[in-house]
C-alpha positions as CSV (number, residue, x, y, z in Angstrom):
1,X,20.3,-142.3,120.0
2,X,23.0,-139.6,120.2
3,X,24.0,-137.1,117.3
4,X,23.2,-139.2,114.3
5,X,22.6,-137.8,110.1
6,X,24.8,-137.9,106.9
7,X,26.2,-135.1,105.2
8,X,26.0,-134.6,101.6
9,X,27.8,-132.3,99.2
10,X,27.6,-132.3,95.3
11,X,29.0,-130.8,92.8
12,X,28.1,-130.2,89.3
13,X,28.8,-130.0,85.6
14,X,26.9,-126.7,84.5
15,X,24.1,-124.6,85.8
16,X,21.6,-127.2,85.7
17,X,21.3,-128.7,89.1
18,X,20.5,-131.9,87.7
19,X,24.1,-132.0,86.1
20,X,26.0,-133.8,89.1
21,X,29.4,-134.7,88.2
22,X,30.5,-135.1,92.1
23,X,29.2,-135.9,95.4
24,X,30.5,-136.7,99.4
25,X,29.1,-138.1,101.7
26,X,30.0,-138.3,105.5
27,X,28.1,-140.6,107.8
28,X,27.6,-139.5,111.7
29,X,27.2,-141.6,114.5
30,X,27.0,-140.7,118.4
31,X,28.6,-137.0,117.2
32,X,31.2,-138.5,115.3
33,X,32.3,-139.1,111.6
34,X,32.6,-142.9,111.1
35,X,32.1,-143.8,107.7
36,X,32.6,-141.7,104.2
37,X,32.0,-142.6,100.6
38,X,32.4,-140.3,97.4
39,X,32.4,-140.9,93.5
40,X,32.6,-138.8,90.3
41,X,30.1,-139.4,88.0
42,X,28.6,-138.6,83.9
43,X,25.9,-136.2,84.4
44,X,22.9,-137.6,83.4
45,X,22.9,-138.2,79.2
46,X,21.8,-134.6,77.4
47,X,22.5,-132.9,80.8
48,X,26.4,-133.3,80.5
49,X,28.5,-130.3,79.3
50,X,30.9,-128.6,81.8
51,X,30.5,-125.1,81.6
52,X,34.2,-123.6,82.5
53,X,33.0,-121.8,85.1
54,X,31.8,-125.5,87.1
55,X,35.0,-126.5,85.9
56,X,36.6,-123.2,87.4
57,X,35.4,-123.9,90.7
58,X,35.5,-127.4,91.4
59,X,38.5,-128.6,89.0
60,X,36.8,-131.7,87.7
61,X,36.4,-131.8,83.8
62,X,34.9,-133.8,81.5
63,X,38.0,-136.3,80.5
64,X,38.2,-136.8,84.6
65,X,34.5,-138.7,84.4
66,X,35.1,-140.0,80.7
67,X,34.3,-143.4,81.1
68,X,32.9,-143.3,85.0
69,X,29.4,-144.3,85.7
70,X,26.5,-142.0,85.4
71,X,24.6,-140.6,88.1
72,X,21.5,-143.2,87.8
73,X,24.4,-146.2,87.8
74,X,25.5,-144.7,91.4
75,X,21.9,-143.7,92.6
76,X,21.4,-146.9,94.4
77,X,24.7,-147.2,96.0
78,X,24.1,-143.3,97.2
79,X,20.9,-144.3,98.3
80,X,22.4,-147.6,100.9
81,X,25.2,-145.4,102.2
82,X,22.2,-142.8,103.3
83,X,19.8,-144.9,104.0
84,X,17.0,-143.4,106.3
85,X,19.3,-141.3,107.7
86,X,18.4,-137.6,107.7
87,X,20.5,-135.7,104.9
88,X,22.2,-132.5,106.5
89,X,23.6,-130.2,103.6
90,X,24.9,-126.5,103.2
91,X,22.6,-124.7,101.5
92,X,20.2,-127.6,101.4
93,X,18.1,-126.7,98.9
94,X,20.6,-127.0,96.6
95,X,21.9,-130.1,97.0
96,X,18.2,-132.2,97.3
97,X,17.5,-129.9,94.3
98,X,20.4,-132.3,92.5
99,X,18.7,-135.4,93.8
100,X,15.7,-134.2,92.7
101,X,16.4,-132.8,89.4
102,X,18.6,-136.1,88.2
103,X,16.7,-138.0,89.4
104,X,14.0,-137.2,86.8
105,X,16.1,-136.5,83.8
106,X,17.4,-140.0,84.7
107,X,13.8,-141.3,85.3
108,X,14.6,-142.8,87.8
109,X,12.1,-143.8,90.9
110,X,14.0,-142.0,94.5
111,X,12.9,-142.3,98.4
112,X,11.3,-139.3,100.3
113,X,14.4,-137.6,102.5
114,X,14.0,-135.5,105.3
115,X,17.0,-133.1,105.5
116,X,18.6,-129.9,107.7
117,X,20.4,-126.9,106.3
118,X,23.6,-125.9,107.9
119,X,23.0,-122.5,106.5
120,X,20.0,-122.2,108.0
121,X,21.4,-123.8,111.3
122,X,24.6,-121.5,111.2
123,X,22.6,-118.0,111.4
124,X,20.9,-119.1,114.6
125,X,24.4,-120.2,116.3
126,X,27.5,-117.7,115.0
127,X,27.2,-114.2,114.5
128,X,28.5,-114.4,110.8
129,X,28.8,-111.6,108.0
130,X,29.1,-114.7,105.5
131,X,27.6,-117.8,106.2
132,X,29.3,-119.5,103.2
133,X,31.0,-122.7,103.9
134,X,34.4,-121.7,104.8
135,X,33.7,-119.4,106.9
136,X,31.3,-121.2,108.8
137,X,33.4,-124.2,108.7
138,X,36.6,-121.8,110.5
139,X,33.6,-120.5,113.1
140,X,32.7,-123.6,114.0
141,X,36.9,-124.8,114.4
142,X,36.3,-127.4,111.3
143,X,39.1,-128.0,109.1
144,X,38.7,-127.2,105.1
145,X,41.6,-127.4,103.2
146,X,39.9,-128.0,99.7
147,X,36.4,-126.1,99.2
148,X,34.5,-127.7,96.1
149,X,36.1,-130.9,96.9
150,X,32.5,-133.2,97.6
151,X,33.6,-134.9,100.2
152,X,36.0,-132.5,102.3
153,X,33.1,-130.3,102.0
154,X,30.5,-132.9,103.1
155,X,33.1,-133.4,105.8
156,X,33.5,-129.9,106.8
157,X,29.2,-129.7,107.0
158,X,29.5,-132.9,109.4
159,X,32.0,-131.5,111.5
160,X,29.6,-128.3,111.3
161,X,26.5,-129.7,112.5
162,X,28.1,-131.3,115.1
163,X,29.5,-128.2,116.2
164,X,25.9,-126.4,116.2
165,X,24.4,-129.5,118.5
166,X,27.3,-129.0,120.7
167,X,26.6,-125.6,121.3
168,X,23.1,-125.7,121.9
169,X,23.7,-128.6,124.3
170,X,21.5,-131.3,122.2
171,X,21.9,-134.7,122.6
172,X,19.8,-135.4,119.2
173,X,19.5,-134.0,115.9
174,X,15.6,-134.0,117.0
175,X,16.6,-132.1,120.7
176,X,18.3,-129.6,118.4
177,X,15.5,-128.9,116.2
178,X,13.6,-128.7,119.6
179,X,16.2,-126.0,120.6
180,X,15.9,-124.0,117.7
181,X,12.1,-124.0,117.1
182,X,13.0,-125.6,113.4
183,X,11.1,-128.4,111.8
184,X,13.3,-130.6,109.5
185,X,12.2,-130.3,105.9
186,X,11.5,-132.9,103.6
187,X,11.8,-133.8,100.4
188,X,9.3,-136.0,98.9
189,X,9.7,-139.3,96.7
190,X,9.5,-139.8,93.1
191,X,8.1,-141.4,91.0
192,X,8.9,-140.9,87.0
193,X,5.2,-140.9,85.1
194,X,3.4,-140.1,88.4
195,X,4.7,-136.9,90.0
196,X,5.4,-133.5,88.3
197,X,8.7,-132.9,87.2
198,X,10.2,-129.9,89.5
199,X,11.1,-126.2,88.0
200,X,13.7,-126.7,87.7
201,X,14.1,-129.8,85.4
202,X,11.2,-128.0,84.0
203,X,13.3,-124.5,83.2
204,X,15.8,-126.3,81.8
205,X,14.4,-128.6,79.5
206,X,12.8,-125.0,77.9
207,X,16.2,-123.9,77.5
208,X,17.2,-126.9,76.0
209,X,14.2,-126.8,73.6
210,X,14.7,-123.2,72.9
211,X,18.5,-123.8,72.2
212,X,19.5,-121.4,75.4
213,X,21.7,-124.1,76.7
214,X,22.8,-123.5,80.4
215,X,26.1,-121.4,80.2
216,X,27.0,-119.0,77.6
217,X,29.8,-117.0,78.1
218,X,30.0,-114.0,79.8
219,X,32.4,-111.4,79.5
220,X,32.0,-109.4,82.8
221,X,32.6,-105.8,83.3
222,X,29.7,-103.5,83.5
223,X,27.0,-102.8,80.7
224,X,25.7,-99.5,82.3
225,X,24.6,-99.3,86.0
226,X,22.6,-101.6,86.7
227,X,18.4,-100.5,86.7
228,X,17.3,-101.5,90.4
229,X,13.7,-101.7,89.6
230,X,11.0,-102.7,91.6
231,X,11.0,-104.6,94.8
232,X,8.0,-107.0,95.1
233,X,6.3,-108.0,98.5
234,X,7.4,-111.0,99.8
235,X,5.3,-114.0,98.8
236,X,4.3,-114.9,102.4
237,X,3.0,-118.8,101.4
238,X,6.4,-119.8,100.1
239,X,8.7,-122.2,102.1
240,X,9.2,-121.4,105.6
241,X,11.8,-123.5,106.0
242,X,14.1,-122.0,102.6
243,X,17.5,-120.0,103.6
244,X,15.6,-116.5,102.3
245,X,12.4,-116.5,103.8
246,X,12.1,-113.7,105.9
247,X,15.4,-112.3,104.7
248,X,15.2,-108.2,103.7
249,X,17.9,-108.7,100.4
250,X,19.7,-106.1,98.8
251,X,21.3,-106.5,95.3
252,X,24.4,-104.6,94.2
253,X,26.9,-104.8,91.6
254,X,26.7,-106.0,88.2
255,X,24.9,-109.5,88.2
256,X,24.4,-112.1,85.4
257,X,20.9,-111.3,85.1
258,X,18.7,-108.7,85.2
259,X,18.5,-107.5,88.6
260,X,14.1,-106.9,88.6
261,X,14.8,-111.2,88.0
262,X,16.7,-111.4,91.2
263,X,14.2,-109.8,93.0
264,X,11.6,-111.5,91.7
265,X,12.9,-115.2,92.3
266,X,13.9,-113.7,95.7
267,X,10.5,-112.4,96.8
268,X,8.5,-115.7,95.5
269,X,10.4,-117.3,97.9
270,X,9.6,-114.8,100.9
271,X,12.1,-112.9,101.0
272,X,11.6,-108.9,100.8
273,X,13.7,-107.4,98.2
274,X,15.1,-103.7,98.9
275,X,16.9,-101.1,97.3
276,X,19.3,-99.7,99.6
277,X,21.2,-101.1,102.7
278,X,19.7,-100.6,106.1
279,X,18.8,-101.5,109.5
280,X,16.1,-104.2,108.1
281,X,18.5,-105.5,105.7
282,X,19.5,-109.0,106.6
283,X,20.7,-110.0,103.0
284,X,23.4,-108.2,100.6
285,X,23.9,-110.1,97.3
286,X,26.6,-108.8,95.5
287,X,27.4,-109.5,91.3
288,X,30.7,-108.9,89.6
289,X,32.2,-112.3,90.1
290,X,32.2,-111.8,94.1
291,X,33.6,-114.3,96.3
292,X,33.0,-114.8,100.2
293,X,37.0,-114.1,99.7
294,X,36.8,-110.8,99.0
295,X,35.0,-109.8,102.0
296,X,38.8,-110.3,103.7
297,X,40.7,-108.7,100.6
298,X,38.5,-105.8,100.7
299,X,37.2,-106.4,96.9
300,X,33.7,-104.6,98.0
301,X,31.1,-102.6,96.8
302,X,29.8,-99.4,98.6
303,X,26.9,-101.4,99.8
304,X,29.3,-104.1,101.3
305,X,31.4,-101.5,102.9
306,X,28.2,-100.4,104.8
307,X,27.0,-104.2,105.7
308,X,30.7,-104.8,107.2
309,X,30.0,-101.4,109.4
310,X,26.4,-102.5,110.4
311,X,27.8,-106.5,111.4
312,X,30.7,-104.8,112.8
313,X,27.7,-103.0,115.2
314,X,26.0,-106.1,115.9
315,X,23.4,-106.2,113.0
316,X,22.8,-109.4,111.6
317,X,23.5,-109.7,107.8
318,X,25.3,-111.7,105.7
319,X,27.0,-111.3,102.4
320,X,26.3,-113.8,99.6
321,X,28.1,-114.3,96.3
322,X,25.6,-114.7,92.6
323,X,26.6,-118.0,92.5
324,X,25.7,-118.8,96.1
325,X,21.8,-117.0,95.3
326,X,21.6,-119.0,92.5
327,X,22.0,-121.7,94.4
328,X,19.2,-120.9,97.1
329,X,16.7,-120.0,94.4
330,X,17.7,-122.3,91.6
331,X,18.6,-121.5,87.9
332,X,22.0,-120.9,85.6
333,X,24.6,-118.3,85.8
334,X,24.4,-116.3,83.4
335,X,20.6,-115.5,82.6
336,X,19.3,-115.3,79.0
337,X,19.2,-111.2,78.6
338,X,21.5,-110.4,81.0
């Protein structure tokens, strides 16, 4: 059966996962790339607005998709190209999350996917102190010339999962989960008028309602040090299978929400917040517009200088950006109240 899955990478209009304006796909056969499709798309009608920072990132605006088909037009040709294959994403969660998510604000019917997260993947094969795409993609000797671009980055995840089977010396995406202990996670079907809707579709359409919207602007800088608050025990039932269960995190720097919120989302999905870094921290989360970049420009906090020293040891920990948690835990950057 050899190394066999597709790749998938989206990209999207505003904080709302649900707001897909972009998405690559890369198709694997016997270890290798062989076919790849990719379209720009309308978000979903009422789900549409490009925030500037979406914009910011990926470059695609909202005279680019004028006139282009919306995501529930291209649903069913997404759905052929993938067809039972199992979806292998980085940062999974985020990307079935957009599935998911437009898929109900579309009401549309979708298949049940099972699916594999190259993040998750990545921290049991390189010794990383970011695990964000780029970086991995250089670790595993994967060309990316244009992050944010759907389907160079669904390309670069390919190449990446390859790499990972390769290295572990399996012959089958199922060999490999063998390897590794993992189970592949699933994501079920739905069915609009039968199943619930998911958080968040759910958190969103109360922002909407309350006239929130999903990105206000935010003018950066610091409002006062930020309170570090309390860190809740991991909630132990969540998710085995989500990036940050298990993961010790530590917060620093000015983030777009409160920081007690980031540790709560972070704990209800198992992970262990923390105040300070140390030898149990496995997480750093760092605000103030941080980029995996900066780690090799030396933009850092105090807290990042110390998690460079302790990977520069051998301790496993890894440096994520806001937008890159947000993306694990779900939500909008910046928080009502921040």
């Amino acid at each position: 059966m050899g190394i066999e899955f597709t790749a998938i990478d989206f990209e999207t209009a505003n904080g709302f996962r649900g707001s897909a304006c972009s998405v690559g796909l890369s198709k694997v056969r016997d270890g290798k790339i062989v076919a790849e499709a990719s379209w720009l798309m309308r978000p979903p009608a009422g789900y549409d607005r490009f925030d500037p920072r979406n914009v910011r990132i990926h470059g695609i605006t909202e005279e680019m998709v004028a006139g282009r088909p919306r995501f529930g037009d291209l649903f069913a040709d997404m759905a052929d190209f993938i067809g039972p294959d199992l979806l292998v994403a980085h940062n999974a969660a985020f990307d079935l999350g957009v599935i998911r998510s437009a898929l109900e604000v579309s009401e549309l019917a979708g298949p049940a996917y099972d699916y594999a997260c190259t993040v998750i993947l990545s921290r049991r094969s390189y010794s990383l102190v970011s695990y964000s795409l780029p970086f991995v993609a250089e670790a595993a000797g994967v060309p990316l010339l244009h992050h944010h671009d759907a389907v160079e980055d669904a390309r670069a995840c390919a190449g990446i999962m390859i790499d990972i089977a390769g290295r572990h010396g399996a012959g089958s995406i199922a060999d490999l989960f063998t390897v590794l202990d993992l189970p592949a996670s699933r994501m079920e079907a739905y069915e609009p008028g039968r199943d619930v809707l998911s958080k968040a579709t759910l958190a969103e359409r109360d922002r909407q309602q309350a006239g929130i919207g999903t990105g206000g602007s935010w003018a950066g800088g610091w409002t006062g040090w930020p309170d570090e608050g309390s860190n809740p025990p991991a909630n132990l039932a969540a998710d085995r299978t989500h990036p940050l269960y298990g993961q010790t995190v530590v917060f620093t720097g000015n983030l777009g929400m409160p920081r007690q919120q980031a540790k709560n989302r972070a704990a209800e999905l198992g992970a262990q917040p923390a105040s300070s870094v140390t030898r149990r921290t496995t997480v750093l989360v760092v605000g103030d517009g941080f980029s995996a970049a900066d780690l090799k420009s030396g933009r850092l906090t105090a807290k990042a200088r110390k998690v460079l020293e302790l990977h520069s040891r051998g301790q496993q920990i890894e440096v994520l950006s806001e937008g890159e948690f947000l993306q694990m835990v779900g939500g909008s950057w910046p928080e009502t109240g921040a």
